[in-house]
DRENTORKOL-3810 file (N, C-alpha, C; in nm, 4 decimals):
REM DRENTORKOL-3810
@n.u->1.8787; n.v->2.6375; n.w->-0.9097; ca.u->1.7691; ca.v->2.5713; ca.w->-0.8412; c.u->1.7791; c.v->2.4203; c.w->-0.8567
@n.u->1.8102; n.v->2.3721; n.w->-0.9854; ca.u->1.8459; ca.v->2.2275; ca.w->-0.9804; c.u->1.9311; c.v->2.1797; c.w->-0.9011
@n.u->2.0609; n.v->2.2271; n.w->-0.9063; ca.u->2.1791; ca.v->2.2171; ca.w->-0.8005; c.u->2.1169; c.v->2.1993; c.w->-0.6595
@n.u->2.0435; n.v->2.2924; n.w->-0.6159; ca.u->1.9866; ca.v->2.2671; ca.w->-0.4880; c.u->1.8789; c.v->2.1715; c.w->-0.4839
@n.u->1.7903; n.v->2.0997; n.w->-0.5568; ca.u->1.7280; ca.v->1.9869; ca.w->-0.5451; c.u->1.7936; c.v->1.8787; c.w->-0.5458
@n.u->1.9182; n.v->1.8501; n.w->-0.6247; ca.u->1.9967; ca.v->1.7696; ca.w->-0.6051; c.u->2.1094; c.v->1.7187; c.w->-0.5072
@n.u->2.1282; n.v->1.7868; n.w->-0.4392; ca.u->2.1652; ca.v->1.8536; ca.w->-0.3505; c.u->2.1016; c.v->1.7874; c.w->-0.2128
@n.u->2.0006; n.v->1.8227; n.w->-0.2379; ca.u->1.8775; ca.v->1.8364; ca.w->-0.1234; c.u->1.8349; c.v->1.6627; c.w->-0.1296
@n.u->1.8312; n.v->1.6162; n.w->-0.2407; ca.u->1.8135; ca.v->1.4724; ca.w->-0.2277; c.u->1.8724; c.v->1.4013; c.w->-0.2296
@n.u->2.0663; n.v->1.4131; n.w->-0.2864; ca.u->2.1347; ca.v->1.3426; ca.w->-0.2040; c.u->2.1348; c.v->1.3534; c.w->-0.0543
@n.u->2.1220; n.v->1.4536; n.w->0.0043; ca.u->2.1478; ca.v->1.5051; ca.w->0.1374; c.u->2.0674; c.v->1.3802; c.w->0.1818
@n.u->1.9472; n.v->1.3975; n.w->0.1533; ca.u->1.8315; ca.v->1.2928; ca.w->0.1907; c.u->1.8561; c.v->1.1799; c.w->0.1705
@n.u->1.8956; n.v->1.1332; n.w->0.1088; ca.u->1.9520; ca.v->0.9645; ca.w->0.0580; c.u->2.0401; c.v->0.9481; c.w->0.1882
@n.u->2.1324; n.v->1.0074; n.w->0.1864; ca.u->2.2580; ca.v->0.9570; ca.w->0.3005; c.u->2.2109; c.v->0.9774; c.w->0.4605
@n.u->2.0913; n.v->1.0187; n.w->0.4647; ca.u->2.0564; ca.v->1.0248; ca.w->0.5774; c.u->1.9957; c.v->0.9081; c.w->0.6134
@n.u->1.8939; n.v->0.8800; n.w->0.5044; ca.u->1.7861; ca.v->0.7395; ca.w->0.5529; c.u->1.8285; c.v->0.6429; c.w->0.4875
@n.u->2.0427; n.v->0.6395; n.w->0.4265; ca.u->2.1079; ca.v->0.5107; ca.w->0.4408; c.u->2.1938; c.v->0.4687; c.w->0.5992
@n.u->2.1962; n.v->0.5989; n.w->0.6668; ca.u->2.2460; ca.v->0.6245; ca.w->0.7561; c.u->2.1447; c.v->0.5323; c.w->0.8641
@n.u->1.9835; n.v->0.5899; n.w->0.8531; ca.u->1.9020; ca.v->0.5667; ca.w->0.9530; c.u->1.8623; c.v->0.3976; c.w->0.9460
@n.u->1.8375; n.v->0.3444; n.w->0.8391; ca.u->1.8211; ca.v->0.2006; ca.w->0.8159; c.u->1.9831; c.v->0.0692; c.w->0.8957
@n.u->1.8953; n.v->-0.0049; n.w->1.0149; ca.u->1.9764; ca.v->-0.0655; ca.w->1.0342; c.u->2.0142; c.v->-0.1549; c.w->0.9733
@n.u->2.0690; n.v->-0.1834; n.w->0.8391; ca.u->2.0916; ca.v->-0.3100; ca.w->0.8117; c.u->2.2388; c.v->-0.3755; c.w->0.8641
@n.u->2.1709; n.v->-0.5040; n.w->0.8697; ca.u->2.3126; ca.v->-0.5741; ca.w->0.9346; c.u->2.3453; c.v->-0.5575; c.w->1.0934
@n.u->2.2358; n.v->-0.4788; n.w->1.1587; ca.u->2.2478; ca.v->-0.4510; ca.w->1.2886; c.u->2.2524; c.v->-0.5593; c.w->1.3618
@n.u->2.1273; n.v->-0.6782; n.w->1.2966; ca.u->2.0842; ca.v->-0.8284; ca.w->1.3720; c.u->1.9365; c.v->-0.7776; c.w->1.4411
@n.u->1.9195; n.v->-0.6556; n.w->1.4379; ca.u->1.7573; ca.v->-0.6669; ca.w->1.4819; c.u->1.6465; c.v->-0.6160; c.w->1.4219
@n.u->1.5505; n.v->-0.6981; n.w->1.4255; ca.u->1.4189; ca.v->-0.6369; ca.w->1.3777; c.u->1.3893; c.v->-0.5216; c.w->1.3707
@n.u->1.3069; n.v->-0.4327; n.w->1.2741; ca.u->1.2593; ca.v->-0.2932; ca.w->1.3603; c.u->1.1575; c.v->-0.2842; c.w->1.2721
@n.u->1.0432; n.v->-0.2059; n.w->1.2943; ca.u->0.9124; ca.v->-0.2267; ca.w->1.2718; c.u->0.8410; c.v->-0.3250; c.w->1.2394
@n.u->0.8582; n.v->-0.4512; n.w->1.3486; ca.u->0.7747; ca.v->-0.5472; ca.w->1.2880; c.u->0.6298; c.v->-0.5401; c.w->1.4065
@n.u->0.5810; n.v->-0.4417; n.w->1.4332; ca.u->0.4500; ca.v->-0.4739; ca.w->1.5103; c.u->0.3404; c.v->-0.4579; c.w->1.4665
@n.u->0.3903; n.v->-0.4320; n.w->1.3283; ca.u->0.2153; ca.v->-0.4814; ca.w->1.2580; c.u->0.2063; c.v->-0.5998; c.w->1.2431
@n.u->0.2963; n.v->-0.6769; n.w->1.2391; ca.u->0.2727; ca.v->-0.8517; ca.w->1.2014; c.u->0.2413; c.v->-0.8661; c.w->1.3301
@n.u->0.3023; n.v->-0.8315; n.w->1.4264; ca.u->0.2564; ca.v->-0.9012; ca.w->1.5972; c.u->0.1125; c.v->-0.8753; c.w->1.6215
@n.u->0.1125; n.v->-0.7295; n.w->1.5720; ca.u->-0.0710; ca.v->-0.7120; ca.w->1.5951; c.u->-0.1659; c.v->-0.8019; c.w->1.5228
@n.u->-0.1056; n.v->-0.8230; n.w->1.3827; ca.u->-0.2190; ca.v->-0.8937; ca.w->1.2564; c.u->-0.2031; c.v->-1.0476; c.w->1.3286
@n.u->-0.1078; n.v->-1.0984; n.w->1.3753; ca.u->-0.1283; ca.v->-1.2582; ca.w->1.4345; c.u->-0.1768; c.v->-1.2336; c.w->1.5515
@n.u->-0.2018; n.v->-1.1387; n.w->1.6334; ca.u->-0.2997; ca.v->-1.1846; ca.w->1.8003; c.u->-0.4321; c.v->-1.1497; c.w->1.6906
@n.u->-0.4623; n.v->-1.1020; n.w->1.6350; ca.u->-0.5529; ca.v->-1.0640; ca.w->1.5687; c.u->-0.6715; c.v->-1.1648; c.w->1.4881
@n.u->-0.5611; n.v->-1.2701; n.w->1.4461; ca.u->-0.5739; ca.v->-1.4081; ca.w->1.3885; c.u->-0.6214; c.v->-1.5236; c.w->1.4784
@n.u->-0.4975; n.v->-1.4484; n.w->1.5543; ca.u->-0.5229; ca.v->-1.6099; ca.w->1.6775; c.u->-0.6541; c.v->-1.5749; c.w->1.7516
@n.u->-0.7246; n.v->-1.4079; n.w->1.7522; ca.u->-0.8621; ca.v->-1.3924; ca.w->1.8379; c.u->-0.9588; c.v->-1.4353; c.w->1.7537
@n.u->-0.9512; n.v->-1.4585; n.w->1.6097; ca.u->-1.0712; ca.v->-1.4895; ca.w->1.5348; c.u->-1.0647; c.v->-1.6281; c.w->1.5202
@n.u->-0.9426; n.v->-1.6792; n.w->1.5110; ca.u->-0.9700; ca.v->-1.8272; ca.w->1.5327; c.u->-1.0347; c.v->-1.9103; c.w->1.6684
@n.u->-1.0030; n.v->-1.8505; n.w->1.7635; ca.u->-1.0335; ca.v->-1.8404; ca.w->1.9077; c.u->-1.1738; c.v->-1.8459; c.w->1.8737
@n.u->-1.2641; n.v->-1.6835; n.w->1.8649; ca.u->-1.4067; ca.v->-1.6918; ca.w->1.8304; c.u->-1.5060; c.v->-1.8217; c.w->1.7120
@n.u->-1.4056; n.v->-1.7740; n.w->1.6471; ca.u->-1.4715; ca.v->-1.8919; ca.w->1.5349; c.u->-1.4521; c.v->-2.0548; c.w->1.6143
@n.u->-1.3859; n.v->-2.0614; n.w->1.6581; ca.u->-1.3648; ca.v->-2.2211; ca.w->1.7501; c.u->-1.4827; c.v->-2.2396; c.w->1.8451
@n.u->-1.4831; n.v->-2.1169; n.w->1.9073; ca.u->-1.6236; ca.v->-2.1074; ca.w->1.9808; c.u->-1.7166; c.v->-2.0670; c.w->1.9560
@n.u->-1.7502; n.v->-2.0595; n.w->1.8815; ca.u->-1.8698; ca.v->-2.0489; ca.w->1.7958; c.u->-1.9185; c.v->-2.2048; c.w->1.7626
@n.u->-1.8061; n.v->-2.2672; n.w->1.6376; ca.u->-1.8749; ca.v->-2.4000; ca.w->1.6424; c.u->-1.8482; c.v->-2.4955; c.w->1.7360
@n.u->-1.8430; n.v->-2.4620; n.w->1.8738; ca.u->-1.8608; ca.v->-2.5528; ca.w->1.9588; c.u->-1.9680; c.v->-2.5467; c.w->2.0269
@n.u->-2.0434; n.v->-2.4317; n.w->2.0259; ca.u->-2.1493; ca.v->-2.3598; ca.w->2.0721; c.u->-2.2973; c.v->-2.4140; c.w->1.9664
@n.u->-2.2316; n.v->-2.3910; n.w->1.8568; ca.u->-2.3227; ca.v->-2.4351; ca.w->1.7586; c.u->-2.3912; c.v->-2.5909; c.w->1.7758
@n.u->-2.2669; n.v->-2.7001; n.w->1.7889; ca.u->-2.2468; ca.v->-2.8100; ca.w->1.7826; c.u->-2.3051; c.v->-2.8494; c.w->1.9468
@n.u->-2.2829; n.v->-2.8209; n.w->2.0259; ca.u->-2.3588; ca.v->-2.8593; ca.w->2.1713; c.u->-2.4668; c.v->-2.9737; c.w->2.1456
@n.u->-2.4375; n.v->-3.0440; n.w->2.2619; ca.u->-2.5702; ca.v->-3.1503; ca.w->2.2398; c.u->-2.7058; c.v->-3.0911; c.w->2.3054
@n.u->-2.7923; n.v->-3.0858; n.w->2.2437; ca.u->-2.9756; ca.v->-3.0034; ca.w->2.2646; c.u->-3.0444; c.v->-3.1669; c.w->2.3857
@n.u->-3.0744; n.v->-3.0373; n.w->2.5012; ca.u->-3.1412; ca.v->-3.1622; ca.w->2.6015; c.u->-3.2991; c.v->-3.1986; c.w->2.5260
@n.u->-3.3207; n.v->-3.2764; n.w->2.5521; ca.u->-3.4658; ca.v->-3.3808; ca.w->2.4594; c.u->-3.5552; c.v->-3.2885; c.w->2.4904
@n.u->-3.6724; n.v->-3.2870; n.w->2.3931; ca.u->-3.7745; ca.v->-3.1725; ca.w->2.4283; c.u->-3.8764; c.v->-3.2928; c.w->2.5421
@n.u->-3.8553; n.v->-3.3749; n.w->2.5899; ca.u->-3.9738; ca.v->-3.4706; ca.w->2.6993; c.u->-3.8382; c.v->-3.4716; c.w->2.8019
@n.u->-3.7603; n.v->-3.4461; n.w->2.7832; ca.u->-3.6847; ca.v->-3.4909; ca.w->2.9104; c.u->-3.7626; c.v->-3.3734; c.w->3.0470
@n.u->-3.7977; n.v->-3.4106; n.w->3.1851; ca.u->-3.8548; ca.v->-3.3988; ca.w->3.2271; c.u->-3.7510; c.v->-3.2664; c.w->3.3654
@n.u->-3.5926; n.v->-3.2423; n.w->3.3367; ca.u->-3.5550; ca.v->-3.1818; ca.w->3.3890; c.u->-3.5642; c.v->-3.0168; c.w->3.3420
END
């Protein structure tokens, strides 16, 4: 039974050295970072407008328009 766990997890090793591109030249799973920066750039976005919204100049309480 040991023999066959060992066995069984080299098997496994040489597979997901097999499956990993290294040295290919390309990325691969990077779309959680792409998601977490639009993600960034929408809260900076909101938060920008927010204090511009905040900051607005208030028309005079007698101004007559």
């Amino acid at each position: 039974m040991i023999a066959l766990t060992s066995l069984t997890s080299v098997s496994s090793l040489m597979v997901l050295a097999q499956a990993s591109s290294v040295g290919s030249g390309r990325l691969v799973g990077g779309w959680g970072y792409v998601g977490a920066c639009y993600g960034i750039t929408v809260a900076a976005f909101v938060l920008y407008s927010v204090s511009l919204w905040a900051r607005r100049p208030r028309a005079a309480s007698d101004s007559k328009e």
